[in-house]
C-alpha positions in Angstrom: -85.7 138.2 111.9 -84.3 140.5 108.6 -85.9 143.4 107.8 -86.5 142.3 104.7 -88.4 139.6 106.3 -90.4 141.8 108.8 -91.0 144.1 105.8 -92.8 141.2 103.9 -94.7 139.9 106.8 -95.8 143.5 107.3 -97.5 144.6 104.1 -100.3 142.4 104.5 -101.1 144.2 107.2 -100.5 147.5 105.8 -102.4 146.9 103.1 -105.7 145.7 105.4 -105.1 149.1 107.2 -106.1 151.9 104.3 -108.6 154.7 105.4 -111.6 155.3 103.4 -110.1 153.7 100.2 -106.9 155.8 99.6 -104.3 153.4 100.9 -102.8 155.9 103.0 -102.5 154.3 106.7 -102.1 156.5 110.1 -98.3 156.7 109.6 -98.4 158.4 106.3 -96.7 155.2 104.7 -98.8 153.3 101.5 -98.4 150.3 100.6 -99.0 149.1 97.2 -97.9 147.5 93.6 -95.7 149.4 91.4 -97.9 149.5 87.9 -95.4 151.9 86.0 -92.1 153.9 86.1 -92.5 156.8 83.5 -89.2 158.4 84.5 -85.7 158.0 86.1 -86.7 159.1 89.5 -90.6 158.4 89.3 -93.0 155.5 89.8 -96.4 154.9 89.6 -98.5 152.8 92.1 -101.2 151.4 92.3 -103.0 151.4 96.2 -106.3 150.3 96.3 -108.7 151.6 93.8 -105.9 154.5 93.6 -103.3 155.5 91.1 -100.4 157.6 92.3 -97.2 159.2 91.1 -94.5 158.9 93.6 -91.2 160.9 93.1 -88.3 159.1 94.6 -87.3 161.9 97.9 -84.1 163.5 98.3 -82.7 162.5 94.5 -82.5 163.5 90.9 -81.5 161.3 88.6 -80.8 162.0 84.6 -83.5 163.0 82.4 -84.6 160.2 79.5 -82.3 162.4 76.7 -79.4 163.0 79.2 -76.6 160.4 79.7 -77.5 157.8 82.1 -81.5 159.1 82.3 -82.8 155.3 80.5 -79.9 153.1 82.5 -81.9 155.1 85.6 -85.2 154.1 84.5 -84.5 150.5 83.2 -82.6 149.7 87.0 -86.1 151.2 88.7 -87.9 148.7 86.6 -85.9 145.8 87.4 -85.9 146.7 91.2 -89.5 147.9 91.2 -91.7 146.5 88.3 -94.9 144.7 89.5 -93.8 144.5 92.5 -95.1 145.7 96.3 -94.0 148.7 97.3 -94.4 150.7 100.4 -94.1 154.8 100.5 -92.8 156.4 102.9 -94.3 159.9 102.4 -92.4 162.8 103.0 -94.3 165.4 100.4 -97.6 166.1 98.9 -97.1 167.8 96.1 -99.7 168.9 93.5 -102.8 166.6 92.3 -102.1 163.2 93.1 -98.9 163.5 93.4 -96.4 162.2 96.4 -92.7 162.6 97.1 -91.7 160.0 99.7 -89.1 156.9 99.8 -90.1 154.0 98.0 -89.0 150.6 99.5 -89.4 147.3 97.6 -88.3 143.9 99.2 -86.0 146.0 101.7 -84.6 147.8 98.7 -84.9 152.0 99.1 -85.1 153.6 95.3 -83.5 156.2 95.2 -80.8 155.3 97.4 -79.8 152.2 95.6 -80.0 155.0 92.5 -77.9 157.0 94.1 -75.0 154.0 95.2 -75.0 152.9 91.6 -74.4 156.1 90.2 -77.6 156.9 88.0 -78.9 159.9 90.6 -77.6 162.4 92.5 -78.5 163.7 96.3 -80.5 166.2 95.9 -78.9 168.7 98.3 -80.3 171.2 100.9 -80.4 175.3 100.8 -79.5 174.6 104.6 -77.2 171.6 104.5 -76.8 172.4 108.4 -80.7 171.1 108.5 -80.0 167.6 107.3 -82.1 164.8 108.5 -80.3 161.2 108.9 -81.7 160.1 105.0 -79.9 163.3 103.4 -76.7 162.8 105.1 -76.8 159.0 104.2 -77.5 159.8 100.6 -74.5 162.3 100.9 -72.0 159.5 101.6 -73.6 157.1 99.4 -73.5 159.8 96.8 -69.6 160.8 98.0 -68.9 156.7 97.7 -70.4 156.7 94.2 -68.3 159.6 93.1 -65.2 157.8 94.3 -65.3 154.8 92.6 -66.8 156.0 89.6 -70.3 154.5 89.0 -72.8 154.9 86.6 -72.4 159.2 85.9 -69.6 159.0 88.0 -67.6 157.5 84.8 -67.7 160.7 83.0 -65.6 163.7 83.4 -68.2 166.2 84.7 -71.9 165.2 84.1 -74.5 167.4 84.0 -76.7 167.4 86.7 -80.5 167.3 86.0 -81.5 170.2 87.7 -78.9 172.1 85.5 -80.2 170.0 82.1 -83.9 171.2 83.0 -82.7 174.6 83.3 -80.8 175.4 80.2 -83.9 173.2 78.5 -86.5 175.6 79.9 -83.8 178.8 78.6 -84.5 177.1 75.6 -88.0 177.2 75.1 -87.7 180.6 76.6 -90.1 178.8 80.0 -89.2 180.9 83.6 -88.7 179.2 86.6 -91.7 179.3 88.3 -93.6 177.7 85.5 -91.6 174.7 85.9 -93.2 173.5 89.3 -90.0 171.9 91.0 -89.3 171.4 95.0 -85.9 173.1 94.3 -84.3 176.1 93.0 -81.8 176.6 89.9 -79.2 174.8 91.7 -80.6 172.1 92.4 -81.0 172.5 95.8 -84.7 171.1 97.6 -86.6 173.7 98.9 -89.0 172.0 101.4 -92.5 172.6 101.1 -94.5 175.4 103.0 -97.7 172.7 103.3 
């Protein structure tokens, strides 16, 4: 049987399975329909009676004004839009708000992101501390580069992390008021919670 297959015959279930309403299930995994992608790396779902804003983990794709930030956005809404989803959650972050892989029909988000060239790997402050999905990005990511996909095409693009940065300079906003799991280089710092 495909995964892809299992994965469909599985959601059902999933969804029968939430606790007290919020769609989460015992394996820290939701299941739900995607209702809206606001950003490049960002979805919202819908579980239950419950809205949530799931960041796509281990990527960063273009902001909406930078090069490559709507082609992002416009691929995660014809992958993703109105269809079931299930999050793998690997981060609460603040509120609502969830970091996790997002799988529709099979598909991973961020890593098909990633292999077309609209995202980049996010990558570690201790590379040596790499699980199996940030090493996989890394060659997807490493593939992209070499055949010059989406970003890839352009001579050096800016990463997001650095575009948020010299935005923030900008409107003279510090660090620490900008709420991000990673530092100034772009790097994911992994939650204390």
């Amino acid at each position: 049987m495909s995964r892809t297959c299992c994965r469909r015959m599985v959601l059902p279930l999933l969804c029968g399975v939430w606790l007290a309403g919020s769609g989460v299930t015992s394996a820290e995994e939701l299941a739900g329909r995607v209702i809206d992608i606001p950003d490049s790396d960002v979805v919202v779902i819908q579980f239950g009676t419950q809205q949530r804003t799931v960041r796509l983990a281990g990527v960063d794709a273009p902001e909406m004004p930078q090069p490559y930030g709507g082609t992002a956005r416009m691929a995660l809404v014809r992958w993703a839009s109105g269809r079931q989803a299930i999050v793998e959650v690997t981060r609460r972050e603040q509120g609502d708000r969830l970091e996790g892989r997002v799988l529709v029909d099979g598909r991973d988000l961020g890593r098909d992101l990633v292999d077309q060239g609209l995202a980049w790997r996010l990558p570690l402050v201790d590379e040596s501390r790499a699980g199996d999905y940030s090493r996989d990005l890394a060659a997807v990511e490493r593939m992209a580069r070499r055949r010059h996909r989406g970003l890839w095409s352009r001579s050096s693009p800016l990463p997001p992390w650095q575009w948020r940065e010299l935005e923030a300079e900008a409107q003279g906003i510090n660090d620490s008021q900008l709420n991000l799991p990673y530092d100034v280089n772009g790097r994911y710092v992994p939650s204390s919670r």
